[in-house]
N, C-alpha and C positions, 0 to 999 in steps of 0.2 A: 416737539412739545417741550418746555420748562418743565426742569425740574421742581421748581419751588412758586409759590407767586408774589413770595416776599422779599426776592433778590435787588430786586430795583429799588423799592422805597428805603431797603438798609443800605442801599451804596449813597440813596441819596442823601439820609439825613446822616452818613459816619462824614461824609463831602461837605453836607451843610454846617456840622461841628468842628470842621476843620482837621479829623481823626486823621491818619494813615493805617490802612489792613493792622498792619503790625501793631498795634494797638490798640485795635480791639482783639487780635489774638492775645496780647498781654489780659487785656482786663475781661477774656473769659477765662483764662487761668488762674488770675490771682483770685478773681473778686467771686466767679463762679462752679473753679477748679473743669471747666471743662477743656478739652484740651484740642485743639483744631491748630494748624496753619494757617501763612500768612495765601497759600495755596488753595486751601480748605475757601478762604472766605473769598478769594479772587472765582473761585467755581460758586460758591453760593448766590455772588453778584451777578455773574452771568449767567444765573439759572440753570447749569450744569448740574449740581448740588442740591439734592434735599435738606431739608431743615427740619429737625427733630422739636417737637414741643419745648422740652426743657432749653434746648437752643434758642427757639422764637422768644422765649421767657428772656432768658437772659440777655438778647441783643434791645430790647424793650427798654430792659434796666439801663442796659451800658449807655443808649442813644438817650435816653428819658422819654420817652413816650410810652404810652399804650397800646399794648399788643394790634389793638386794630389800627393804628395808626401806619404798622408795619405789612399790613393787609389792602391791598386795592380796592376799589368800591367796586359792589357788585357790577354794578350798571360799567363800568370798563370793560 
């Protein structure tokens, strides 16, 4: 069982923005002070990883989308 159900839609929209991990590790640091690895978000993508609220907020921010956006539809 996944840890998260939000792994997938953020690797796919940090892919669709053209990001690299490491770079949203930068801009939860600078922009959100939160402090993860380039580690941390490689296990969040593959569902290893839980994801804290104030994390789901902030990966939201960093991608530009709405937190449901970062959420699977129920019906999957």
């Amino acid at each position: 069982m996944s840890a998260n159900i939000c792994g997938q839609s953020i690797r796919q929209l940090r892919k669709k923005r053209e990001l690299a991990q490491i770079e949203i590790v930068a801009a939860l640091e600078l922009e959100h002070d939160i402090h993860l690895t380039q580690s941390d978000i490689s296990e969040i993508e593959r569902g290893v990883r839980g994801v804290k609220d104030y994390e789901l907020r902030a990966f939201s921010i960093i991608l530009d989308v709405p937190i449901d956006a970062l959420l699977p539809d129920a019906a999957e």
